[in-house]
C-alpha positions in Angstrom: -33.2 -39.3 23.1 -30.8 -36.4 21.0 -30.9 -38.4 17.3 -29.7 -37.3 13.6 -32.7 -37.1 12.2 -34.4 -36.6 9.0 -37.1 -36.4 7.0 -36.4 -36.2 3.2 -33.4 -36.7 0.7 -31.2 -34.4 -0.1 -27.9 -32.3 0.5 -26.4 -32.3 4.5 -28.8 -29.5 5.6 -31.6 -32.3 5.6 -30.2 -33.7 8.8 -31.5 -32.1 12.3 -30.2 -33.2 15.3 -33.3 -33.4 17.5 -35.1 -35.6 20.3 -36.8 -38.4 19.5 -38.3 -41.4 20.8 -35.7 -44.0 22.5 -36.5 -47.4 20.3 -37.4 -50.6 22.3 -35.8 -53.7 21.8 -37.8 -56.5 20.4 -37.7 -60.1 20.7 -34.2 -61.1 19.2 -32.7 -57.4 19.5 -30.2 -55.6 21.9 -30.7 -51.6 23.0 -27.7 -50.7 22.8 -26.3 -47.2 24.3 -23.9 -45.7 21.4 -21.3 -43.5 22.2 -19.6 -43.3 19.0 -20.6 -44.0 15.7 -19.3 -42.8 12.1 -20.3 -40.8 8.7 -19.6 -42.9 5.7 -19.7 -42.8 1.9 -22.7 -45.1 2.2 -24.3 -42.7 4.8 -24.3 -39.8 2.6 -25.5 -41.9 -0.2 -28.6 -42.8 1.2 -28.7 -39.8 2.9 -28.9 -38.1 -0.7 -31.0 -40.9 -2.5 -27.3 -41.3 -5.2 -27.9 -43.1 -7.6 -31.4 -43.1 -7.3 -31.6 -47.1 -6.8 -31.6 -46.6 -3.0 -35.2 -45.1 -3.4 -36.2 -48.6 -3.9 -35.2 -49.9 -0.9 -35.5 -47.1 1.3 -38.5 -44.8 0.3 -39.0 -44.0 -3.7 -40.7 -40.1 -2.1 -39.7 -40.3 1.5 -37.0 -41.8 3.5 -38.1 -44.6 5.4 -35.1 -44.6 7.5 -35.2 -41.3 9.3 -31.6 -41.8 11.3 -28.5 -43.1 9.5 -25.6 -44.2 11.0 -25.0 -48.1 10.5 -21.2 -48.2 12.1 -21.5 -48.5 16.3 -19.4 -48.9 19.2 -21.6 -48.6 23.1 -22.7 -50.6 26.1 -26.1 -53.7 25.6 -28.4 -51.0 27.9 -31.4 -53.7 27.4 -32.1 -57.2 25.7 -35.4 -58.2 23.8 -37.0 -61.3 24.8 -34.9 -64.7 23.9 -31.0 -63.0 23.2 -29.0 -64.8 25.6 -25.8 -64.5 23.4 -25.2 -61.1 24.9 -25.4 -59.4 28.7 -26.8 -56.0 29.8 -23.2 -53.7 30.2 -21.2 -55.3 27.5 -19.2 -52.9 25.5 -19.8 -54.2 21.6 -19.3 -52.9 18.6 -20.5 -53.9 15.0 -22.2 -52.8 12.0 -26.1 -52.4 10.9 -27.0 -51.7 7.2 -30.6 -53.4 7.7 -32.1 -50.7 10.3 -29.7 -48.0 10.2 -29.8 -45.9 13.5 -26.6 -45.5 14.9 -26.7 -41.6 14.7 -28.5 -41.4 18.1 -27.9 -41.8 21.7 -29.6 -45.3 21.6 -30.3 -47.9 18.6 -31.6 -51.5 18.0 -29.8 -54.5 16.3 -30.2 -57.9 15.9 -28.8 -60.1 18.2 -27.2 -62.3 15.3 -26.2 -59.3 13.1 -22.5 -58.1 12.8 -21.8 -57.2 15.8 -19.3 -58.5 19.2 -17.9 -57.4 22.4 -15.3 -54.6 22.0 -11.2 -55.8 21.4 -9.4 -55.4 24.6 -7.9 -51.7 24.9 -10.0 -50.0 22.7 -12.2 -46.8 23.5 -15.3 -46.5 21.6 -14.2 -44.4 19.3 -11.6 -45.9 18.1 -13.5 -48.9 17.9 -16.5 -47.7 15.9 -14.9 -47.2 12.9 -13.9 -51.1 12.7 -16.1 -52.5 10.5 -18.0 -50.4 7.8 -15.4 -50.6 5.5 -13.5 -53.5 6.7 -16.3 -55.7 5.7 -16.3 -54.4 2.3 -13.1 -54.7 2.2 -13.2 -58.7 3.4 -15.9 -59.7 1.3 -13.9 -58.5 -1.7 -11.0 -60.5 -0.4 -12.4 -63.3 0.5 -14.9 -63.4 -2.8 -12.1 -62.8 -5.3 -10.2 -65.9 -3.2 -7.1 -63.8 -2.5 -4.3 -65.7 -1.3 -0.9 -65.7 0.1 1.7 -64.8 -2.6 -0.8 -63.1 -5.0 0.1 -59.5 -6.1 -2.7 -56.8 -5.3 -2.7 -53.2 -6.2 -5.5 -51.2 -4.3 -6.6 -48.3 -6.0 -7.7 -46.1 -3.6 -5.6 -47.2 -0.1 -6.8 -44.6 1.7 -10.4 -44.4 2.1 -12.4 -47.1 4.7 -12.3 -49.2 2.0 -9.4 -49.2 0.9 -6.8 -48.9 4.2 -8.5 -51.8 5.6 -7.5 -53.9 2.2 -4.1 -52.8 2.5 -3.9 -54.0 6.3 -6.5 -57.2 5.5 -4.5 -58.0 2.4 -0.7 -58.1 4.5 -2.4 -59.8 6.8 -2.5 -63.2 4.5 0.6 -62.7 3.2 -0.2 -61.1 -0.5 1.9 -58.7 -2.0 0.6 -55.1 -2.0 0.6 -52.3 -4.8 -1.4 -49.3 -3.0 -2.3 -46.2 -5.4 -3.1 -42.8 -3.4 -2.4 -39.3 -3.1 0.4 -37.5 -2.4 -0.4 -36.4 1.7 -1.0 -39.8 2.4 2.0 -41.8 1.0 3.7 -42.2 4.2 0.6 -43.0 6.0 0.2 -46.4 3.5 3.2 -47.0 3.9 2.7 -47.8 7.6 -0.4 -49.8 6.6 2.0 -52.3 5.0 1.8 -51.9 1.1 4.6 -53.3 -0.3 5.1 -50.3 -3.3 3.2 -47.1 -3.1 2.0 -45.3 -6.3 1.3 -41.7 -6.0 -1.4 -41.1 -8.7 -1.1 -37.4 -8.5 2.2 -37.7 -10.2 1.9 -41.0 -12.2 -0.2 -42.7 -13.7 -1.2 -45.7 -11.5 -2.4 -47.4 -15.0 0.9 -47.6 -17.3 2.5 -49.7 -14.4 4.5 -52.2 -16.2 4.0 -54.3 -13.1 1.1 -57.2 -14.0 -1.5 -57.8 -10.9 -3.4 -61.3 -9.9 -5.5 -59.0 -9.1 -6.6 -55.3 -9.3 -9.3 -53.9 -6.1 -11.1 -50.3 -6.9 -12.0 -49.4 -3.2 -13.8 -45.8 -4.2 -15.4 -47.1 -7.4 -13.8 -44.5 -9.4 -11.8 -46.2 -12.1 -13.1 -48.8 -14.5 -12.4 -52.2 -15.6 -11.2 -51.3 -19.3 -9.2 -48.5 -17.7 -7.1 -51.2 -15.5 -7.5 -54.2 -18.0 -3.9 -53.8 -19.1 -2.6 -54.2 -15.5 -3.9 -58.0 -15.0 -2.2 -61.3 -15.7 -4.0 -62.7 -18.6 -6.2 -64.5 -16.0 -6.3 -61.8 -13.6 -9.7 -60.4 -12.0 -11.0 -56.5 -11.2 -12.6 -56.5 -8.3 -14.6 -54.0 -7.1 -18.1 -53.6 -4.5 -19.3 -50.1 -6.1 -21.6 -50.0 -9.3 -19.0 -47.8 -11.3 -19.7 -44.3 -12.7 -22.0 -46.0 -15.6 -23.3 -48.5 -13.1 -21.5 -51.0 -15.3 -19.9 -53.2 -12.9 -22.3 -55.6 -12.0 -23.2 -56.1 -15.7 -19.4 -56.7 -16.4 -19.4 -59.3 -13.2 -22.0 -61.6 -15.1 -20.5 -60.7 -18.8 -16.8 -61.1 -18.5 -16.8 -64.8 -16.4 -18.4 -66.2 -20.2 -15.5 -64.7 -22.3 -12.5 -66.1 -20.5 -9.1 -64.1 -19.5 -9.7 -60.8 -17.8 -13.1 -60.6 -15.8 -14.8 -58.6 -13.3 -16.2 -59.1 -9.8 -18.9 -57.9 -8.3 -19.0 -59.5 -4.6 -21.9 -58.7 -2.1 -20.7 -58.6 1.8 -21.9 -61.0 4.5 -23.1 -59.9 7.6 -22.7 -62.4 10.9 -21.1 -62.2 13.8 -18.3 -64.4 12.7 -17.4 -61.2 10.8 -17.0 -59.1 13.9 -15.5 -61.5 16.0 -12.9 -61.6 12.8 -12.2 -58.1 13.1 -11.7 -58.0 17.0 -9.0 -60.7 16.7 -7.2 -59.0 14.1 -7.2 -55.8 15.8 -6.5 -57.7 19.1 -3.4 -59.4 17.7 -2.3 -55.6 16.2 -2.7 -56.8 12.1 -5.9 -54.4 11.9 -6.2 -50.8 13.3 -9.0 -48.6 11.6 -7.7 -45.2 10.3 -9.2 -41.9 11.6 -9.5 -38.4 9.8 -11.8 -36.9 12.1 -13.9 -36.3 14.9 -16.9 -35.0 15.5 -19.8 -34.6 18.0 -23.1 -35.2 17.2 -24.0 -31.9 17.4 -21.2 -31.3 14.4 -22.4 -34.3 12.3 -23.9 -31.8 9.5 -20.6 -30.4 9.3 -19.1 -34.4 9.0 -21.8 -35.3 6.1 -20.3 -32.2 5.0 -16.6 -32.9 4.9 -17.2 -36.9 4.0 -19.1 -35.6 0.8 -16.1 -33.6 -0.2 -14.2 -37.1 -0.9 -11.4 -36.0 0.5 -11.8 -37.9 4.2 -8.7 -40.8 4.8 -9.9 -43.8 6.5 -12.6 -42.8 8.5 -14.7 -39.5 10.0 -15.6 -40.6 14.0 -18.9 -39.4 15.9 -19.1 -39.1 19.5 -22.4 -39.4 21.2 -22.7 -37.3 24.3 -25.6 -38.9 26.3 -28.4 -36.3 27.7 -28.2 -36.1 31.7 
C-alpha cells in the first residue's frame, strides 16, 4: 500500500510517500480503507519530536511510529477476530492517537476506540476532519463543566481547536467571546460567537468584559496574561503545555490558592465521543471547518503549510487507492 512514511524526526522533508506493507487486523481491530484523512498541529509535533517530551513516548532516537495521521474517515475493508460492533463496508470515521497510521491507503484501530459510522450526507472528506480537534475541544468543555448561560471567550476561534469550541460551546447555550484575526472575522461569525475580537487590531486582553471562563485553543497565551479577564472565581482552561510548559504545573498549583485557577484537562477517547460528534453534525450544530486540500502525494507540502500556523480549521488529505 502508498503510505506517509518515515523514518526519523525532523522538519517536513522527513516524510516519503512510499509502499509499504498493508497492516492486518488483529483480534479486537477493524482494517479500515481510508480515503481521507488530515495534517494537524499534533501531527507535525510528533512528526518533529517538539517539545522533546514526545521522544518518550514515541522513540527517544527513532520514531517508533513511522506513519502519522491519527484523524480518518473510509470503509471497515476487514474485521479482526471477536469485533462484532462493526460490519465489512461501513463508512466510519474517528480518531486514533494510540497507533497513529491514518496517512496510508489502509490503517488499523481498535474496535472500541473513537471511532462510528459516518453522519448521513457527508463525503469522506468532509467527514475526516470531525474529530481531532473537536475532542480537544469537548474534553475542555466538558472538564471545565461549561454550562448554559456561562460567558466564554475562545482565544484562538479559528484553528481545529478552537472553531469546534465556538460551534460546541453555542451548542449548550453559553455565551461566546471569540478572539481571531482579521481574514477570518466573518467566518466566526457564522460559527456562532456571540462578539468577535479582532486581536490584530485590539488587544483581546484589556477587554473590560469579565469571563466564567477563558479557553486558549493554540496554547499561545498564558494564564497571567488573561488573569485579569476572569470573574474572581473564573477558570483558564487550556489542553497545550504553554510556551514554558507551565500549564500543567499551574493546573495542580492554582486549585490550592483559591479565586483564579488553571485547568489542564486530558481528552477521553470512546466511541460515545464519536457517536457525539455524528449527531451534532447530523442535527447541523457541528460542521468541521476546511482550509485545504491535499492529496497524499502533496502531504509534504500540507506538513508544510500546517507548520506555518496560519491553517483555519482544518488541512484535508485525500487518499487515492493504488489500482
Amino acid at each position: 500500500m502508498k503510505a506517509a512514511f518515515r523514518t526519523r524526526y525532523g522538519p517536513p522533508e522527513v516524510v516519503t510517500v512510499t509502499e509499504v506493507e498493508k497492516p492486518s487486523p488483529k483480534d479486537g481491530e477493524l482494517l479500515i480503507k481510508v480515503h481521507a484523512t488530515t495534517v494537524n498541529r499534533t501531527d507535525c509535533a510528533l512528526r518533529a519530536a517538539k517539545p522533546f517530551l514526545w521522544r518518550f513516548f514515541t522513540g527517544l532516537i527513532r520514531p517508533n511510529v513511522r506513519i502519522l495521521g491519527n484523524e480518518f474517515a473510509g470503509e471497515v475493508h476487514a474485521l479482526g477476530a471477536g469485533v462484532t460492533s462493526f460490519a465489512v463496508g461501513d463508512r466510519v470515521f474517528g480518531y486514533n492517537d494510540a497507533g497513529f497510521g491514518a496517512h496510508a491507503e489502509y490503517m488499523t484501530v481498535a474496535h472500541d476506540g473513537t471511532l462510528a459510522t459516518m453522519p448521513e450526507g457527508l463525503t469522506f472528506e468532509e467527514a475526516a476532519p470531525s474529530t481531532e480537534g473537536s475532542h480537544y475541544a469537548l474534553s475542555v468543555i466538558r472538564a471545565a463543566k461549561i454550562e448554559r448561560g456561562h460567558d466564554v471567550l475562545v482565544y484562538g476561534a479559528t484553528g481545529a481547536i478552537g472553531s469546534a469550541a465556538v460551534q460546541l460551546l453555542k451548542s449548550i447555550g453559553a455565551g461566546v467571546t471569540a478572539v481571531c484575526g482579521t481574514k477570518d472575522v466573518e467566518l466566526v461569525r457564522t460559527l456562532g460567537a456571540d462578539k468577535v475580537v479582532d486581536y490584530m487590531t485590539e488587544d483581546f486582553t484589556r477587554d473590560e468584559r469579565k469571563y466564567d471562563f477563558v479557553i486558549d485553543a493554540v496554547g499561545k497565551s498564558t494564564f497571567w496574561r488573561c488573569r485579569r479577564l476572569l470573574k474572581p472565581r473564573g477558570v483558564f482552561v487550556v489542553g497545550d503545555l504553554g510556551p514554558w510548559s507551565q500549564n500543567p504545573i499551574l493546573a495542580l498549583i492554582t486549585p490550592l490558592l483559591g479565586g483564579k485557577k488553571v485547568k489542564f484537562p486530558l481528552p477521553k477517547h470512546d466511541q460515545a465521543t464519536a457517536r457525539y460528534f455524528k449527531e451534532l453534525i447530523e442535527s447541523g450544530r457541528f460542521k468541521p471547518v476546511i482550509d485545504r486540500r491535499y492529496s497524499l502525494d502533496e502531504i509534504l507540502e500540507a506538513h508544510r503549510y500546517v507548520e506555518t500556523g496560519r491553517k483555519t480549521g482544518n488541512v484535508v488529505i485525500s487518499i487515492g487507492h493504488s489500482s
